[in-house]
C-alpha positions as CSV (number, residue, x, y, z in Angstrom):
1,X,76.0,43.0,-45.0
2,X,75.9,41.3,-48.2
3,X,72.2,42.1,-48.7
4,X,72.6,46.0,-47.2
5,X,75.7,46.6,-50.2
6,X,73.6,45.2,-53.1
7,X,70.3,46.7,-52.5
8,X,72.0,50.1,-51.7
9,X,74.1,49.8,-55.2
10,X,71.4,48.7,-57.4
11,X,68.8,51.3,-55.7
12,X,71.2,53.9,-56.5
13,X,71.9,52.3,-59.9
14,X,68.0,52.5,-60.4
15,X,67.6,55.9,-59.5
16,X,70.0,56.8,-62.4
17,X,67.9,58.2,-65.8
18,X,68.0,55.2,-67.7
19,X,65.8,54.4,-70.4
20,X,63.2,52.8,-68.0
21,X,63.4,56.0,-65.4
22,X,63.1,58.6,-68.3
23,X,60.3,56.5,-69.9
24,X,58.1,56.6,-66.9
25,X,59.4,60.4,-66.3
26,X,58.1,61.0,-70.0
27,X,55.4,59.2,-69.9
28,X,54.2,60.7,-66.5
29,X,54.4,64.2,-67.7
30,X,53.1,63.6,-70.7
31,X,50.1,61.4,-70.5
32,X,49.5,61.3,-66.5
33,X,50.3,58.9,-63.8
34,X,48.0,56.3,-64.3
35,X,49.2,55.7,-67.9
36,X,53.1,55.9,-66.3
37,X,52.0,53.4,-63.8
38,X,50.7,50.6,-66.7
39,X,54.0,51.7,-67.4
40,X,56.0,50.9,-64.7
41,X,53.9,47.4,-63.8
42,X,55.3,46.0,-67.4
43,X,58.9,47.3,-67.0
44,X,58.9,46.0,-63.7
45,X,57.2,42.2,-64.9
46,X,59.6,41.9,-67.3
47,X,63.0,42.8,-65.2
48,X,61.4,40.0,-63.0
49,X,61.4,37.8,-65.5
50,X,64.5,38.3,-66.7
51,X,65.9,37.7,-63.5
52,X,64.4,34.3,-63.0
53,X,65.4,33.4,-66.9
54,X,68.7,34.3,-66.1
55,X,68.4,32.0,-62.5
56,X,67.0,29.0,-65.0
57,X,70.0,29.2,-67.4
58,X,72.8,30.1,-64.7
59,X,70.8,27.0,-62.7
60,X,71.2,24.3,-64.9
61,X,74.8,25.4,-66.0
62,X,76.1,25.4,-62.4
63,X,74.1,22.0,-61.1
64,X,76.2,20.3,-64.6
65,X,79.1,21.9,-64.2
66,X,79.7,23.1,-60.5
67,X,83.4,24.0,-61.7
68,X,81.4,26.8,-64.3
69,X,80.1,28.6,-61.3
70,X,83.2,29.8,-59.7
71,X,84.3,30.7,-63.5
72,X,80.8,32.4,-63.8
73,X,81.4,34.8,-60.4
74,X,85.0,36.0,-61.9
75,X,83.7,37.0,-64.9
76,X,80.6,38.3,-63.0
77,X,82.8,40.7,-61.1
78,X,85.2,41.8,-63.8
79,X,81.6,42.8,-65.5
80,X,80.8,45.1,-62.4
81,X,84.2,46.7,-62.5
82,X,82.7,47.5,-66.2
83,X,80.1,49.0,-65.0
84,X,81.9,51.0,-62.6
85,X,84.2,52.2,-65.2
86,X,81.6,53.2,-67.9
87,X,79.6,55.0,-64.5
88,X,82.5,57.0,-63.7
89,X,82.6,58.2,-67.3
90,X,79.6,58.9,-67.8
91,X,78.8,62.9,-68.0
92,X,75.3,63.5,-68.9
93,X,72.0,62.3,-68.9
94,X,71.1,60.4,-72.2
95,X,68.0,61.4,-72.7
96,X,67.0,61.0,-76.6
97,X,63.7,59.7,-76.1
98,X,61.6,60.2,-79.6
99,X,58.3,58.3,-78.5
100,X,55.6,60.4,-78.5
101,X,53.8,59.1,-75.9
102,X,50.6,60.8,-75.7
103,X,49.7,59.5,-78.9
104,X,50.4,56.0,-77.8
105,X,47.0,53.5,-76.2
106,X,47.8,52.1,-72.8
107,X,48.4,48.8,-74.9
108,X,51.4,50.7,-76.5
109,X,52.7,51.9,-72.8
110,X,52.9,48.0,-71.7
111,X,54.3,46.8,-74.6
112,X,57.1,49.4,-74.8
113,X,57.6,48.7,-70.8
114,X,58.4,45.3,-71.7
115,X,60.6,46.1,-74.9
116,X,62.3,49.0,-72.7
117,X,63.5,46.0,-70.5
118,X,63.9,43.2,-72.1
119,X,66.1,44.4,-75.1
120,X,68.3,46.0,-72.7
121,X,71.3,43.9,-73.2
122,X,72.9,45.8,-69.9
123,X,70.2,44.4,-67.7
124,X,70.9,41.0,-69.1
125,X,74.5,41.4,-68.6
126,X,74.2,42.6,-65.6
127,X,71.9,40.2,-63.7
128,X,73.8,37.4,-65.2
129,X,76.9,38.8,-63.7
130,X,75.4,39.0,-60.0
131,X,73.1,36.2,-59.9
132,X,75.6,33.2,-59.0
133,X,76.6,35.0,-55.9
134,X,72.5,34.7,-54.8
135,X,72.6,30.8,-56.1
136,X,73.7,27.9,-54.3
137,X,75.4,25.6,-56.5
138,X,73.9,22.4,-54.9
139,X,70.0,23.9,-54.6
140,X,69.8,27.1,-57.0
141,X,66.5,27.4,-57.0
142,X,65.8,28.3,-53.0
143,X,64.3,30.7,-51.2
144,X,67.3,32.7,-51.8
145,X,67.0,33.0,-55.7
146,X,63.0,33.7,-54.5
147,X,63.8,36.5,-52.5
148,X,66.5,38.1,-55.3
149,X,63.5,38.3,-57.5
150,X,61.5,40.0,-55.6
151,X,63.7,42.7,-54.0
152,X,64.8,43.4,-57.4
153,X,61.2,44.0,-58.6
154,X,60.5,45.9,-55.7
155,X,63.3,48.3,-56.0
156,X,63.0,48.6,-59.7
157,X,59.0,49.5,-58.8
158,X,60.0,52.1,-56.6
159,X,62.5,53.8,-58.2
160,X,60.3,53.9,-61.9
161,X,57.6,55.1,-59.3
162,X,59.6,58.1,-58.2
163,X,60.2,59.2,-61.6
164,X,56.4,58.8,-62.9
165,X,55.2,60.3,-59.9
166,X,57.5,63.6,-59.3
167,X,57.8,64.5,-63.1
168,X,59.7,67.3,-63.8
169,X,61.1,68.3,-60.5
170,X,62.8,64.8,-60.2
171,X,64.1,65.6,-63.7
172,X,65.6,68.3,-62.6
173,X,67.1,66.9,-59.7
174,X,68.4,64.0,-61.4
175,X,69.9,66.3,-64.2
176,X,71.8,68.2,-61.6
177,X,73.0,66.2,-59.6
178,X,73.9,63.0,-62.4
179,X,77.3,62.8,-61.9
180,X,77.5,62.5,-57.8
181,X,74.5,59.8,-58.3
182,X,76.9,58.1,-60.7
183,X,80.0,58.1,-58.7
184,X,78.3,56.9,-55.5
185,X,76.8,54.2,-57.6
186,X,79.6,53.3,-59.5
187,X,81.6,52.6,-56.2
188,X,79.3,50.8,-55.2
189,X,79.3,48.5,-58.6
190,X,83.0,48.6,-57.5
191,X,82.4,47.1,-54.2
192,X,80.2,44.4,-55.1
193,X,82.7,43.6,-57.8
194,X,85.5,43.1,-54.7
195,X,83.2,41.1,-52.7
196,X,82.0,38.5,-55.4
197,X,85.7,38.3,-56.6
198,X,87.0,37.8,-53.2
199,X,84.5,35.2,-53.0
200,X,84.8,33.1,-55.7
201,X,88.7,33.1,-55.1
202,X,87.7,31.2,-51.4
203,X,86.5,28.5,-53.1
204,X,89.5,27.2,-55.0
């Protein structure tokens, strides 16, 4: 059940236009799939990695302070209940994107896949947030924190791929229908925010 709830929030959470989803969607209309999908490979490398630097800095805090990682999954789900908040607010699709990107060589597309990513301070937040519920404070570094990693990558991969690949008509769709995607995500966010709570309160 725990695995079902988070990869059905953070699919939905992926599918929202974000900067990510809009830049493949731009980059798909504009200058084709295959130049999306260089795209969507460096966005997708680069949320990985952010995932296991996150795992390597949550790691050693929680194996040197095991009393931090209890503290780490409160805050954790007090930052989902911020996201669930902002979600819920949230009326329209942000989409200012100024890159021209037919101009730009397929050099430029991986680069700005990995700046797209890795300056997001959201994604950092986020994963940081969620991550100590996947650890286990006495081996952090399983197969658990393995598997994390990759679902995330895969789910990031599809969803960037749905945008490149369907263009304008999943613009469309996304446009219209924003808000319901946001809600549904957003209780979701909520949700996960419960469960981790609830969780770390068990082990006091």
């Amino acid at each position: 059940m725990d695995w079902i709830l988070f990869i059905t929030s953070f699919f939905l959470a992926a599918l929202s236009p974000g900067l990510n989803m809009l830049m493949s969607l731009t980059i798909g209309l504009s200058a084709g799939y295959k130049r999306a999908f260089l795209f969507v490979l460096s966005s997708t490398f680069c949320l990985a990695a952010i995932v296991f630097l996150s795992g390597v800095g949550i790691g050693f805090l929680i194996t040197k302070f095991p009393f931090f990682f209890t503290i780490l999954r409160i805050f954790g789900a007090f930052y989902l209940f911020f996201i669930a908040y902002k979600m819920f607010l949230a009326t329209k699709v942000d989409s200012d994107i100024k890159i021209d990107v037919r101009n730009l060589s397929a050099k430029a597309i991986v680069f700005q896949g990995f700046v797209s990513s890795f300056g997001d301070p959201i994604i950092w937040g986020f994963m940081i947030s969620l991550l100590p519920k996947f650890m286990d404070v006495h081996n952090p570094f399983n197969s658990t924190f393995a598997a994390f990693i990759i679902v995330i990558a895969c789910i990031e991969f599809v969803a960037t791929n749905i945008y490149a690949t369907f263009g304008s008509s999943v613009k469309r769709f996304f446009s219209s229908n924003f808000k319901i995607i946001n809600k549904i995500s957003a209780t979701m966010f909520l949700l996960l925010g419960v469960w981790m709570l609830f969780d770390a309160f068990k082990s006091f």
